[in-house]
C-alpha positions in Angstrom: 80.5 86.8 72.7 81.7 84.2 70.4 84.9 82.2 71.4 87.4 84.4 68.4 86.4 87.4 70.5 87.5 86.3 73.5 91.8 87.2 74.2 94.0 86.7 77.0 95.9 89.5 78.6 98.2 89.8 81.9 97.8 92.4 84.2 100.5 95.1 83.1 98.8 95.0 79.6 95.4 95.7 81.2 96.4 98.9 83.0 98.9 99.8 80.1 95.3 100.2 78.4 93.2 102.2 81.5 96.3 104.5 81.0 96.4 105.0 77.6 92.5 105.9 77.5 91.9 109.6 77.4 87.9 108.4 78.8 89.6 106.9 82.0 89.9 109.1 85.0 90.3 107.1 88.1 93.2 104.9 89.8 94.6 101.4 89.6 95.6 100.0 92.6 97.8 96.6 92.0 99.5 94.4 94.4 103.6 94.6 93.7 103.4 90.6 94.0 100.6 88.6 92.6 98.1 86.7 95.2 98.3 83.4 94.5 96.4 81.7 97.4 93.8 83.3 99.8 94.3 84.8 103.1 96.7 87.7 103.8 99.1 87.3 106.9 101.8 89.8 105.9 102.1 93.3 105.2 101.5 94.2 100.9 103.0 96.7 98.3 101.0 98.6 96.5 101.7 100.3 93.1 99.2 103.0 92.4 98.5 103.8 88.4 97.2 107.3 87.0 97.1 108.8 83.5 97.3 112.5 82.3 94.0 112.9 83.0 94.8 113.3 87.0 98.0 114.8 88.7 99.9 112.8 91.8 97.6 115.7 94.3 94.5 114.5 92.6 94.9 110.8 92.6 96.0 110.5 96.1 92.3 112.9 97.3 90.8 110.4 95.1 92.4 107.2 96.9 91.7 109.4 100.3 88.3 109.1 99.4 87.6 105.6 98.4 89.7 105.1 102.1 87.3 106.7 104.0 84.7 105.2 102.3 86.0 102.2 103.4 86.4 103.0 106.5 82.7 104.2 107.0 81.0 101.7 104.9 83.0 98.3 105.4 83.8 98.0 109.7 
């Protein structure tokens, strides 16, 4: 990739993307504040991101899923 290829972007401009795409079908999980040193000692906020392509029932199996999977393959 040459160096003229290569743009910045924040966060909100990335998933404004994903959710524009009709080819994306998943979730985007993003922290409300932004992690800006390591470790995590307090509780988080999550905002969850979808597109047309799933409904609110859909997404959350979805995220039930990848939780369990979690839960099996990450203890």
């Amino acid at each position: 990739m040459a160096a003229s290829e290569l743009a910045f972007h924040t966060t909100q401009e990335l998933i404004e993307e994903l959710m524009r795409r009709h080819t994306f079908c998943g979730v985007v999980v993003q922290a409300e504040d932004e992690q800006r040193r390591t470790g995590w000692s307090e509780e988080r906020i999550f905002k969850v991101h979808y597109n047309q392509n799933l409904d609110a029932g859909r997404a959350s199996r979805l995220l039930d899923v990848v939780a369990e999977y979690m839960n099996v393959h990450l203890d």
